[in-house]
N, C-alpha and C positions, 0 to 999 in steps of 0.2 A: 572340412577335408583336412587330415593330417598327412604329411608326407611323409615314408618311410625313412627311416634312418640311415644313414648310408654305409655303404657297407664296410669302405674302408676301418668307419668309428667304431662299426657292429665287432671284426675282428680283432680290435685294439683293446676291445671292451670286455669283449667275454673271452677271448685269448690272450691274456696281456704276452708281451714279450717284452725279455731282457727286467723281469723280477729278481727284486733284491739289491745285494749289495756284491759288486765286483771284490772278490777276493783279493786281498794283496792292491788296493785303491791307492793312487799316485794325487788322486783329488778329490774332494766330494764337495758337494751343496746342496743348502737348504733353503726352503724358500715357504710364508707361509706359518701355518702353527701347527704343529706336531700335536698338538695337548688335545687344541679344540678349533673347531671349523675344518681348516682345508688343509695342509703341509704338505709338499713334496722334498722329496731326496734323492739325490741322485750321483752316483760315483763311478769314476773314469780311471781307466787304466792305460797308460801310455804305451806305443809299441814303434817304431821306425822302420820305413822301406827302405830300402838294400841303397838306395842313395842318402839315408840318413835323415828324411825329412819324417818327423814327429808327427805320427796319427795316432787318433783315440781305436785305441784297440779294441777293448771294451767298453761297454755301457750299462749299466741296471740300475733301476730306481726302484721308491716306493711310495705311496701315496696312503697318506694317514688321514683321517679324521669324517672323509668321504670320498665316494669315489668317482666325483666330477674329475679327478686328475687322472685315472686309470689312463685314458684312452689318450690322452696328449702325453703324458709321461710315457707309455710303451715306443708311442709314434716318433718320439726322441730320441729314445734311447737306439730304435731301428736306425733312425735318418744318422746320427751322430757316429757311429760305429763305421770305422775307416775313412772317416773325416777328418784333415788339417784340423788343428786348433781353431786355426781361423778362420775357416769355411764354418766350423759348429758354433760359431759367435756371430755369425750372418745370420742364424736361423731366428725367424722371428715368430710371436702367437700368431700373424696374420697368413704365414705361411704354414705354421701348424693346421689351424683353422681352415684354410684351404684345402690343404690334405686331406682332415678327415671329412670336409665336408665334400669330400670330390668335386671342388669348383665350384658349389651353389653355394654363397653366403646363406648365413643362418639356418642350415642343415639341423645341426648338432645345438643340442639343449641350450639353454642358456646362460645355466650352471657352467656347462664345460666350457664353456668361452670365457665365463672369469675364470676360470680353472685353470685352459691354458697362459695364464696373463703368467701363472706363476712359474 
């Protein structure tokens, strides 16, 4: 018995969102290998509410070498997006991994679970 995938991963997966590279980037990171295996990238553009408190305005990544990252990197880049700094530095793989997996551990591949670590 296989159980289906869930479908928050299904949407991240085959619709990614927030690809690419944020125009005019105030930060980026990398994480991972670009070349060969697994690489993510991802850049933020800074923006402030009308009381001056610093949120990420923007988000877009990209995921190189395979596409065990598609689906945690979209899911970041959605969750991060008008998020404090500091609220987007609490986000952890385990809360990733929850998301996509709708609350049932070990939903989502196996791949994508070392994937989200990146």
């Amino acid at each position: 018995m296989t159980l289906a995938l869930p479908e928050t991963y299904m949407d991240h997966l085959v619709a990614p969102h927030h690809r690419g590279d944020v125009e005019g980037a105030h930060a980026a990171g990398e994480a991972g290998s670009m070349v060969g295996g697994l690489g993510v990238r991802i850049t933020l553009a800074f923006g402030a509410e009308g009381n001056g408190d610093a949120r990420i305005a923007e988000a877009a990544g990209r995921s190189f070498g395979s596409g065990a990252g598609v689906a945690p990197l979209s899911f970041v880049c959605s969750y991060v997006r008008g998020q404090s700094p500091a609220l987007a530095r609490t986000l952890t793989s385990e809360h990733v991994l929850d998301e996509l997996g709708e609350g049932v551990p070990g939903r989502v591949p196996e791949r994508v679970r070392l994937a989200t670590a990146l």
